[in-house]
C-alpha positions as CSV (number, residue, x, y, z in Angstrom):
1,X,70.6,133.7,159.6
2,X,73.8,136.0,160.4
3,X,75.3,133.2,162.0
4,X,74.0,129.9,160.0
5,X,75.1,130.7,157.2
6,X,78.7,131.9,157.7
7,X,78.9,128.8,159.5
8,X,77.5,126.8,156.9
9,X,79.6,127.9,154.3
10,X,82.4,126.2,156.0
11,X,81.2,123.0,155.4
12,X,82.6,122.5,151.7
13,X,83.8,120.0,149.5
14,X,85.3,119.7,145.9
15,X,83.3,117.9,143.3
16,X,85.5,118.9,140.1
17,X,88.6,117.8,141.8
18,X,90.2,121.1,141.7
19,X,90.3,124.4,142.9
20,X,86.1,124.6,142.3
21,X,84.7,125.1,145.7
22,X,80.7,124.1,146.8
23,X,79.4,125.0,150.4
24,X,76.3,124.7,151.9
25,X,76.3,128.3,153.0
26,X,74.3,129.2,149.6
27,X,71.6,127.1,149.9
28,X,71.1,127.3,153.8
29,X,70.8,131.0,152.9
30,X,68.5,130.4,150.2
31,X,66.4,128.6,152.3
32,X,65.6,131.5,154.9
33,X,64.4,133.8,152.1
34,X,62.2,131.2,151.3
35,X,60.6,130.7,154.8
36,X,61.3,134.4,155.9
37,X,58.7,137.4,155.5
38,X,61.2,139.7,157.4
39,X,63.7,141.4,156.7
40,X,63.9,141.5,152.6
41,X,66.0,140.0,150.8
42,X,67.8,142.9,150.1
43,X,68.5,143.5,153.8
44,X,69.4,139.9,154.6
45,X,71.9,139.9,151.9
46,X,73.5,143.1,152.9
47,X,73.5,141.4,156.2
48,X,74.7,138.0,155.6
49,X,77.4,139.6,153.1
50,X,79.3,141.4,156.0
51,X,78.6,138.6,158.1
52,X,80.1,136.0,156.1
53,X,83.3,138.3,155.3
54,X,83.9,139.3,158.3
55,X,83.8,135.0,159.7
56,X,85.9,134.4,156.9
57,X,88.5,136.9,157.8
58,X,88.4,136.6,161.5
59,X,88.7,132.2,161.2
60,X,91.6,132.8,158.9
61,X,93.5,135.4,162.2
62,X,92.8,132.3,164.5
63,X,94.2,129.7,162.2
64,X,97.1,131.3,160.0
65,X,99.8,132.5,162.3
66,X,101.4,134.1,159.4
67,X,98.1,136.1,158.8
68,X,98.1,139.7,157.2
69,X,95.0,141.5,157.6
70,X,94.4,143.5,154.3
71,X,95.2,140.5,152.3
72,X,92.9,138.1,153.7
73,X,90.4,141.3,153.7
74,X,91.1,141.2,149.7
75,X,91.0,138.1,149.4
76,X,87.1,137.3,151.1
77,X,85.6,140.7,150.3
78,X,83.9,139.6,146.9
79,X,81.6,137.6,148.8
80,X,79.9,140.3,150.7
81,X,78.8,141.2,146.6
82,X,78.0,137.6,146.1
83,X,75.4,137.6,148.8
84,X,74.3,141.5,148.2
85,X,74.0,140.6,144.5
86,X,71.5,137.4,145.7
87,X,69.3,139.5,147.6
88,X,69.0,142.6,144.8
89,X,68.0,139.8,142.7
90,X,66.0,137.4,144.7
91,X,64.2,140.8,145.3
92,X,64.3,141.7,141.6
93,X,62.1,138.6,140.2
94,X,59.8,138.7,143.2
95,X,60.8,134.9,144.2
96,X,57.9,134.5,146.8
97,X,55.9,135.0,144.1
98,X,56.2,131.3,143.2
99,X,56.4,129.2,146.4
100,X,53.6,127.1,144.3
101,X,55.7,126.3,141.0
102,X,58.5,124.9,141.5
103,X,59.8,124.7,138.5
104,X,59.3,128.3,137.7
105,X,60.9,128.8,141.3
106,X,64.2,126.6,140.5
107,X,65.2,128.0,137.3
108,X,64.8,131.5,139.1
109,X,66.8,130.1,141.8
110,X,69.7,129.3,139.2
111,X,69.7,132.4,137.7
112,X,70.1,134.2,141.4
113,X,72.7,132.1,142.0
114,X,74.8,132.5,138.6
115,X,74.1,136.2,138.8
116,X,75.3,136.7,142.1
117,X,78.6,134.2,141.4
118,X,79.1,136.3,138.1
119,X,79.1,139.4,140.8
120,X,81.8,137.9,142.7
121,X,84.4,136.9,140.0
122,X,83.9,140.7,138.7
123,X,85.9,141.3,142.0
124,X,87.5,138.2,142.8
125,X,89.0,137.8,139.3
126,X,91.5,141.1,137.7
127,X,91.3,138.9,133.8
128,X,87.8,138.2,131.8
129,X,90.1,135.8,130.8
130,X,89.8,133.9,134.1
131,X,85.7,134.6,134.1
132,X,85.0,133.3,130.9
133,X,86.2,129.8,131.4
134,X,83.7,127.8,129.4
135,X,84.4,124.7,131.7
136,X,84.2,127.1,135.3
137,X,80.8,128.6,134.0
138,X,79.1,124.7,133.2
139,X,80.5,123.7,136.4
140,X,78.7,126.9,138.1
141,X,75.3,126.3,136.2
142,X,75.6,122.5,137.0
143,X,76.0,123.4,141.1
144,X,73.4,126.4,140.9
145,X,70.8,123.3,139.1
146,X,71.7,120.6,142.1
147,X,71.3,123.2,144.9
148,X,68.5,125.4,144.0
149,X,66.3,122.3,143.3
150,X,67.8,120.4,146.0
151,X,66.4,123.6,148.5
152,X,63.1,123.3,147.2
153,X,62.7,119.9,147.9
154,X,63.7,120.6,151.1
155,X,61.0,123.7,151.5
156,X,58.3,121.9,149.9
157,X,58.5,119.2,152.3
158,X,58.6,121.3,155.1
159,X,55.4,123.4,154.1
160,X,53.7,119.9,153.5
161,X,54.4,118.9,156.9
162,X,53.2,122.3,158.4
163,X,50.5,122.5,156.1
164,X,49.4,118.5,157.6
165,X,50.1,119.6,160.9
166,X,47.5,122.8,160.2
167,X,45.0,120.4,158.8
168,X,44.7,118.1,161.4
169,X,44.7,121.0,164.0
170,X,42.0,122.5,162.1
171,X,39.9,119.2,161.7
172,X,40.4,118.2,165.7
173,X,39.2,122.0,166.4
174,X,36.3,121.5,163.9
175,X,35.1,118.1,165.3
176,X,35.4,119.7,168.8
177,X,33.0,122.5,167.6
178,X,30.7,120.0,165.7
179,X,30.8,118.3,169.1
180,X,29.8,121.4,171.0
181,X,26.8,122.7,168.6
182,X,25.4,118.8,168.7
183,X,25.2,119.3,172.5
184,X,23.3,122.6,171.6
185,X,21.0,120.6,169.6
186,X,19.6,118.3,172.1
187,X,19.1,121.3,174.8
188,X,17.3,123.4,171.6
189,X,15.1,120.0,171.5
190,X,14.4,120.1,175.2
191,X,13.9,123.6,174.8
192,X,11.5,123.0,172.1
193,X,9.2,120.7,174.3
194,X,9.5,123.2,177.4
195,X,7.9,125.9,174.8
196,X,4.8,123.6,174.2
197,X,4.8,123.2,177.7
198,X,4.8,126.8,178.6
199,X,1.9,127.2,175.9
200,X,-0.1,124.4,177.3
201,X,0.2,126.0,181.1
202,X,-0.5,129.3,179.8
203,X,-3.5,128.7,178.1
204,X,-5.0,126.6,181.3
205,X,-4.3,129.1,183.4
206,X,-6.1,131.3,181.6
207,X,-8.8,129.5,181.1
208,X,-9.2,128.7,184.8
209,X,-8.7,132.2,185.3
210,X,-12.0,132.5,183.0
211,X,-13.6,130.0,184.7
212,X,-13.3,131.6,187.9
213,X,-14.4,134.8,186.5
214,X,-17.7,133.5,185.4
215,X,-18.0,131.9,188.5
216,X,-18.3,135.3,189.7
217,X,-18.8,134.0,193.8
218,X,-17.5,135.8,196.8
219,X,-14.1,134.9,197.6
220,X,-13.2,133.5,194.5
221,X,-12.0,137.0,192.8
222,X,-8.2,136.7,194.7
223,X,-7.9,132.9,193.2
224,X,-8.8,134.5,189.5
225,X,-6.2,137.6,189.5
226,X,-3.5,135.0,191.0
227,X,-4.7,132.0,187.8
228,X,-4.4,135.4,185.6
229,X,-0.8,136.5,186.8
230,X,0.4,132.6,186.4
231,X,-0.6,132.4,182.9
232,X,1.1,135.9,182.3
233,X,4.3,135.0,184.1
234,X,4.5,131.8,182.1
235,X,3.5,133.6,179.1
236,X,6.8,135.5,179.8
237,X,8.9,132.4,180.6
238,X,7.9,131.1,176.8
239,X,8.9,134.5,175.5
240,X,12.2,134.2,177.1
241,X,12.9,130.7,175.7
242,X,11.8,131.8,172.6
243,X,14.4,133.7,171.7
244,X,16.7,131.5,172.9
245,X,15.2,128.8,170.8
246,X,15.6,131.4,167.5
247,X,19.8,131.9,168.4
248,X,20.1,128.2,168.7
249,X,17.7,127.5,165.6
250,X,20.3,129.8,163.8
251,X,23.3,128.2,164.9
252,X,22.5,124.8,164.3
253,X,20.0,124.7,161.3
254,X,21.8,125.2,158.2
255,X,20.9,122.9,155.2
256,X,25.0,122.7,154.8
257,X,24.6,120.9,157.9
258,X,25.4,117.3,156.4
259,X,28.2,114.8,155.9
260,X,28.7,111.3,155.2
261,X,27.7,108.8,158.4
262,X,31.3,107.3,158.1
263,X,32.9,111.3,159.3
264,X,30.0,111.5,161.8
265,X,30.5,108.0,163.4
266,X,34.5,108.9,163.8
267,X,33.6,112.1,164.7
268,X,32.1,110.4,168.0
269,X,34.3,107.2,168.2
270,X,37.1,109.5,168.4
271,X,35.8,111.7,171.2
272,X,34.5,109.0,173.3
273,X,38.2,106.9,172.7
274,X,39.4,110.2,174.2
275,X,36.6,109.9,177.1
276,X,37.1,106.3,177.7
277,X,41.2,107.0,178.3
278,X,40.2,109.7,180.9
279,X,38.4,107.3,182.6
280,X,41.0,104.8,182.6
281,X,39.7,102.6,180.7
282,X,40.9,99.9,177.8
283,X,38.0,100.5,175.2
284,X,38.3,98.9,171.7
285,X,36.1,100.7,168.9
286,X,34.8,99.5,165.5
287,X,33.1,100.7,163.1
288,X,30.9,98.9,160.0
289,X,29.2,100.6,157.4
290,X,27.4,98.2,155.0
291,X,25.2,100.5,151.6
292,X,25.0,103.6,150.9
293,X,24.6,105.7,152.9
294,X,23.2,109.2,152.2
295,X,24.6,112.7,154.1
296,X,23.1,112.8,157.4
297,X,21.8,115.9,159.1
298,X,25.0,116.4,161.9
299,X,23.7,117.1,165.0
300,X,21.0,114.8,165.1
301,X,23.3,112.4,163.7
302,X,25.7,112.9,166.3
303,X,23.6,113.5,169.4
304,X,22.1,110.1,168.6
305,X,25.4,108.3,168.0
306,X,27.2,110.6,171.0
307,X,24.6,109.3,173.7
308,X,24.9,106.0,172.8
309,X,28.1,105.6,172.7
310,X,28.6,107.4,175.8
311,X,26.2,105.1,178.1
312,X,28.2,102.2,176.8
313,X,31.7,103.6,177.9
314,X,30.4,104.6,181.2
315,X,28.7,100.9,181.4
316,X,32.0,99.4,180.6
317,X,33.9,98.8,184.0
318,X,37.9,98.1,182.7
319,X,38.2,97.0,179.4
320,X,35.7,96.1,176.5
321,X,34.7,96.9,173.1
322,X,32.1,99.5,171.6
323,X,30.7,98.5,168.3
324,X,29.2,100.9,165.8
325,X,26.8,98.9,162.9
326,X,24.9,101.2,160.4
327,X,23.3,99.3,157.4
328,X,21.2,101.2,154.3
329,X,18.2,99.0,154.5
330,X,15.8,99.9,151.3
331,X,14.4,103.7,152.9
332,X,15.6,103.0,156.3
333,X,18.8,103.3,157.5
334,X,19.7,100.9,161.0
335,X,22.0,102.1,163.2
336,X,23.6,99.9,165.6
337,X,25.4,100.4,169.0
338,X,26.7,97.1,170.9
339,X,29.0,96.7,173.8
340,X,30.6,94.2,176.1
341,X,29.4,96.4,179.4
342,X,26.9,94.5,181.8
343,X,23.8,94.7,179.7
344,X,20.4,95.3,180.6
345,X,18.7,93.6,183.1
346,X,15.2,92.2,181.4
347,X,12.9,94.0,184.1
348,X,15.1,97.2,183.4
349,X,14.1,96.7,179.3
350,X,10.9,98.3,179.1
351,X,12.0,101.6,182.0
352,X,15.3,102.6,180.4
353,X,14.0,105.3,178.4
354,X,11.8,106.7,180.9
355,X,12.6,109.8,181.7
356,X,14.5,110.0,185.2
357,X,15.5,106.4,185.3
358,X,19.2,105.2,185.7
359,X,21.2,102.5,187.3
360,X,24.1,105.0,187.2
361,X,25.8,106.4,190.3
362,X,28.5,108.2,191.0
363,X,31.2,107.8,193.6
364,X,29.2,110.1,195.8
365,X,26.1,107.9,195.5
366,X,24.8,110.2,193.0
367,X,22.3,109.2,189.9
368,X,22.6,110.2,187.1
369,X,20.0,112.4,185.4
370,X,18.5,109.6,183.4
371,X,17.4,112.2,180.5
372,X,20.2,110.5,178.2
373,X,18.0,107.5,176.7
374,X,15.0,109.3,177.1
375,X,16.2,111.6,175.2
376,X,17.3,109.3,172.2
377,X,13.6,107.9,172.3
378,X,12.3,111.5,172.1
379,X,14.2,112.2,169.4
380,X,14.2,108.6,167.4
381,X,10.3,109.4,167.5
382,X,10.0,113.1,166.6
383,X,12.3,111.9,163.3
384,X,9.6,108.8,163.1
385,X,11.7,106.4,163.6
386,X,12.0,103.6,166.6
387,X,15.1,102.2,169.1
388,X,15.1,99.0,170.5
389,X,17.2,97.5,173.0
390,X,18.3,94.1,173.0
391,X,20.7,91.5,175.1
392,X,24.2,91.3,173.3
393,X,25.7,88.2,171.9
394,X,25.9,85.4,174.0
395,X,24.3,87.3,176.6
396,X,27.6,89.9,177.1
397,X,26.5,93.7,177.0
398,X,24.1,95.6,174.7
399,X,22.9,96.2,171.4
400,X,21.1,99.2,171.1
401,X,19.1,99.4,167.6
402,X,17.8,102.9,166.2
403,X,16.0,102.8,162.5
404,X,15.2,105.9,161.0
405,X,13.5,107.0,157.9
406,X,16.3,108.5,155.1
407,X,14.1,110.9,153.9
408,X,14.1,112.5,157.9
409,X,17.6,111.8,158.7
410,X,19.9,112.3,155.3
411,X,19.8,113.4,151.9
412,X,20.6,111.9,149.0
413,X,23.6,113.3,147.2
């Protein structure tokens, strides 16, 4: 600030064609005690004051040969009061008060600025006579209206952009976290099934444990103790999961927890576009939403969608398309995923959401875990609904079909 706007204020011009002289070093200097918290305004225009007097003084020694020292010293020292006086007042009226009216905030900036000229010509000018020039003080109030207005344009526009840039950090950080608890979901799902599991086992083993018991034959007591310390260990394994299921049950079950499909289905095609160009491939994505559609529960919504999505990007070899459908259809809403990858062999149809099939490998030779699909069905199912998978048009790719129920998906607004 010290040195911008010493510097500024050399860049002048003359608009009244005489000895009436405007320079950006005002409004430059205006514009940090808008954007700056530190140091106050008071201290930056005790600052800048010297600063600018002492730039004045010192460019006038390298360009006038015939320089004298105390009269150039005279004749730039009423600026130091010109920007002292703009920070006492800027201070005075509490200026950052009003960043969010501008109007308010440019007639104050006038007044600063015709206070702290009329503290200047107290020591620039020896007559009132010279002061009170009717015509100097219009021309003053005229300048102080262009460039304190003309500032906060330029400070609005700033904040907006910074404001947009903090939005869309904000909203690429919240889809990333939306993306992150809908991965929580599913294992919370899995984690639901292994509970029912664990309760099934537990209460076998202790019925064989029972059995045994009344069998009450030699040689069978060892076989009864180790059925009785199964069911207790996975009696402990449930108790484990349990609370585990209650943390992720209270991270991801909110009744907040809905938006509109068209946010969820960007929400995905965005992350998988990001997916798709780590893979190196040329992926083109659509989206078509025909109705209306209610507010759909998030993490269902998006585990559905996410998994989807994601087989068809890792199905596509180069380049393709991925094609997101959903239709309101009465009750139902059908969601529809196509793509251009290989398809779906027809003997492959009725195993693909078997859990542990896949065609996948990796470059290794690896499958894949084949829980992805399975998954989906799970899911589709527990939210009675059904998923169908069909060939794509003209035999190219895909077109996975999910209809669900509105009343177990979304609510109505």
């Amino acid at each position: 600030m010290i040195i911008s706007v010493p510097i500024a204020g050399e860049l002048n011009f003359y608009p009244f064609r005489d000895e009436f002289r405007v320079s950006l070093g005002t409004p430059t200097f205006f514009l940090f005690l808008l954007w700056l918290r530190t140091p106050s305004p008071l201290v930056s225009g005790l600052l800048v004051g010297i600063s600018v007097t002492l730039f004045r003084t010192g460019l006038q020694a390298f360009l006038d040969s015939d320089w004298n020292w105390y009269a150039s010293f005279h004749h730039h020292y009423p600026v130091f009061f010109y920007y002292l006086t703009y920070g006492i007042v800027f201070t005075a009226v509490r200026m950052n008060r009003h960043h969010n009216r501008p109007l308010i905030a440019g007639f104050l900036g006038v007044s600063i600025e015709i206070a702290a000229t009329s503290a200047e010509l107290l020591f620039r000018y020896t007559s009132i006579a010279e002061m009170a020039s009717l015509t100097t003080w219009n021309q003053i109030a005229l300048i102080a209206f262009f460039r304190s207005f003309f500032v906060l344009g330029i400070f609005n526009i700033v904040k907006l952009r910074h404001s947009r840039a903090a939005e869309e950090q904000q909203r690429k950080e919240n889809e990333k976290m939306i993306m992150l608890i809908s991965e929580l979901y599913e294992e919370s799902i899995q984690l639901k099934k292994t509970l029912h599991n664990a309760e099934y086992i537990t209460r076998v083993s202790y019925e064989l444990y029972r059995s045994l018991k009344d069998l009450n034959l030699q040689g069978l007591d060892d076989l009864s103790q180790k059925a009785l310390r199964i069911a207790g260990q996975v009696h402990e394994i449930k108790k484990d999961n349990q609370r585990i299921y209650a943390g992720l049950s209270g991270l991801i079950s909110h009744d907040s927890d809905y938006l509109p499909m068209d946010e969820l289905a960007g929400i995905v095609l965005r992350s998988n576009e990001k997916y798709a160009r780590s893979l190196g491939k040329k992926i083109a994505f659509s989206l078509q939403i025909d109705g209306e559609c209610p507010l759909c529960h998030v993490y269902a919504t998006l585990s559905l969608l996410n998994n989807l999505v994601t087989n068809a990007v890792e199905a596509i070899r180069e380049t393709g398309y991925i094609r997101i459908s959903v239709i309101r259809n009465g009750d139902d809403i059908v969601i529809r995923v196509v793509d251009s990858g290989p398809g779906i062999a027809p003997k492959y149809q009725d195993r693909i959401f078997m859990p542990g099939f896949t065609t996948k490998y990796d470059e290794s030779g690896n499958p894949s875990t084949g829980i992805g699909l399975a998954y989906v069905k799970q899911e589709v199912e527990l939210l009675h609904g059904t998923i169908r998978v069909q060939a794509g048009s003209d035999g190219i790719g895909a077109n996975f079909i999910i209809t669900l129920p509105v009343s177990k998906i979304g609510k109505e607004e």
